[in-house]
C-alpha positions as CSV (number, residue, x, y, z in Angstrom):
1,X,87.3,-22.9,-3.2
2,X,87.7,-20.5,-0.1
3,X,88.0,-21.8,3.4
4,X,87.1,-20.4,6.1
5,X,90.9,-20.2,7.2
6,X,91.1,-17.7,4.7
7,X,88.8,-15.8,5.3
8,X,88.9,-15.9,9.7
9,X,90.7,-12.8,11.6
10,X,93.3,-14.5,13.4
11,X,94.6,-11.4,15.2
12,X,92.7,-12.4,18.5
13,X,90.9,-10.0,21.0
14,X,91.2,-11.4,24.1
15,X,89.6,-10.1,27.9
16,X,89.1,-12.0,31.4
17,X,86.0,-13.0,32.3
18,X,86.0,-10.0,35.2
19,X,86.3,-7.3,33.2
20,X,83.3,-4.9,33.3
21,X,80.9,-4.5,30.3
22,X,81.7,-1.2,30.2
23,X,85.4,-2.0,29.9
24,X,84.4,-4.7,27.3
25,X,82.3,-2.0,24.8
26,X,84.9,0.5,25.0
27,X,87.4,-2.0,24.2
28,X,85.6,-3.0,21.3
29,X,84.5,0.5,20.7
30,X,88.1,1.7,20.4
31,X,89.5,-1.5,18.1
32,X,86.3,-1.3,15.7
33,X,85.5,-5.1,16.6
34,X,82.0,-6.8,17.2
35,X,83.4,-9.5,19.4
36,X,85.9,-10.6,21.8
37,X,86.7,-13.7,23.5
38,X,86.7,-14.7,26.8
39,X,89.5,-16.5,29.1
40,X,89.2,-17.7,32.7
41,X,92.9,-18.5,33.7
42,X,94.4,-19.7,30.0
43,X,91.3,-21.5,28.8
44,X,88.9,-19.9,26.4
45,X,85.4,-19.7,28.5
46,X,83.4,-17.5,26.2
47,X,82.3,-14.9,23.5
48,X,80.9,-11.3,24.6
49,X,79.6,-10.3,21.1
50,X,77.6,-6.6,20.7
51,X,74.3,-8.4,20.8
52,X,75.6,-9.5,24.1
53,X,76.0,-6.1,25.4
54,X,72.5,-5.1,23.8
55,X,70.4,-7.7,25.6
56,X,72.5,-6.7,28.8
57,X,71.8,-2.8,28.4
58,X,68.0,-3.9,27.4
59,X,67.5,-6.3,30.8
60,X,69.4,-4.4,33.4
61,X,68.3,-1.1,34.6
62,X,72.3,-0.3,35.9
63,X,74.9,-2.2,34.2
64,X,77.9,-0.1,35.9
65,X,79.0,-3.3,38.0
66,X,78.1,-6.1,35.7
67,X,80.9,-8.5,34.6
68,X,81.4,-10.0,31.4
69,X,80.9,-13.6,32.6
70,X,77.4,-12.6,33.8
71,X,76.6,-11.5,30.0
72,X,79.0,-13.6,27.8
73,X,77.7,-16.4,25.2
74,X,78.9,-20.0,26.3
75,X,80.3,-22.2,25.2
76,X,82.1,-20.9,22.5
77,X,80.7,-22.3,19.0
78,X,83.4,-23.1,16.5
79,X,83.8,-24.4,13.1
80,X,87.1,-26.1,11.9
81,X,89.4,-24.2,9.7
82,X,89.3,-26.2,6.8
83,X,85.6,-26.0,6.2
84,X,84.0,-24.3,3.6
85,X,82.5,-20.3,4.2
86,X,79.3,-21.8,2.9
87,X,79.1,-24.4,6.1
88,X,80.0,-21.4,8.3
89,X,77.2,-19.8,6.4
90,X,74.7,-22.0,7.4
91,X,76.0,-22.9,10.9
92,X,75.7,-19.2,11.8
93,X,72.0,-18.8,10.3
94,X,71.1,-22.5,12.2
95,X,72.5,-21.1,15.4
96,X,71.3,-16.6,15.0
97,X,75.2,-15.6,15.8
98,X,77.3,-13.3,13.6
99,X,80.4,-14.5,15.2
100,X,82.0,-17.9,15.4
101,X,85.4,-18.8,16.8
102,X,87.5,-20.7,14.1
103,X,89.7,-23.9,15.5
104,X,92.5,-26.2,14.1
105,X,92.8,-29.2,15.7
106,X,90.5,-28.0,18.9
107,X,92.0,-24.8,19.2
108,X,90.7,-21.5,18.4
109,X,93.0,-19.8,15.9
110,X,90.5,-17.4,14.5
111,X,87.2,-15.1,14.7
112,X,85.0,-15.1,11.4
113,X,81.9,-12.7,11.6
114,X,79.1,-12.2,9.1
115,X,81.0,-9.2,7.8
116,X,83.9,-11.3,6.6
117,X,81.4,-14.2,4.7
118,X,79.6,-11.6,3.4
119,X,82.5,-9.6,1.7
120,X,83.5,-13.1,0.3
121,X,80.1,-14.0,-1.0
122,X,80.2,-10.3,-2.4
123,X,83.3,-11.1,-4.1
124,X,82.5,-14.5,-5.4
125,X,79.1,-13.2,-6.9
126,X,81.0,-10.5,-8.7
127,X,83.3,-13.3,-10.3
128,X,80.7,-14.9,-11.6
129,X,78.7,-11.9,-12.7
């Protein structure tokens, strides 16, 4: 069976928690990504997802000055590498995010979005089709 090391993106997208939102959509805009994580100094600090940026565009009549960290989902949830794409399944659902760090040992090695589990359950259901 699959784990969800497998099936993560470990090519991270990384910004600083002042970076604009702007800055942060076009970034994600340009690199075809629905998440990126957050840093303040070399720590992780949180998740600015596109639902993020939605709700922010929705609440705020002018979002021109408005800073990631004012808009980012923390703390960061995670699930461990070794677990299966079904428990990341669930999690996700339990929790309404589409995208979930991945960690070994504590440290995030890895993004894994609802895309990627559901191109694997797409795959597995063919299998067995």
């Amino acid at each position: 069976m699959a784990t969800v090391g497998q099936l993560m993106n470990s090519d991270l997208s990384v910004i600083t928690e002042d970076v604009t939102l702007r800055q942060a959509a076009g970034h994600m805009q340009a690199e075809r990504i629905g998440s990126l994580l957050v840093k303040r100094g070399e720590d992780f600090c949180g998740i600015i997802t596109e639902t993020d940026v939605v709700r922010a565009v929705a609440e705020h009549d002018e979002v021109r000055g408005i800073s990631v960290a004012q808009v980012m989902s923390s703390p960061i949830l995670s699930v461990e590498k070794k677990l299966s794409p079904h428990y990341a399944r669930d999690f996700m659902a339990s929790k309404r995010i589409r995208h979930l760090a991945v960690t070994e040992e504590g440290n995030i090695v890895g993004i894994i979005s609802v895309r990627d589990l559901l191109a694997y359950f797409k795959t597995v259901s063919k299998e067995i089709s």
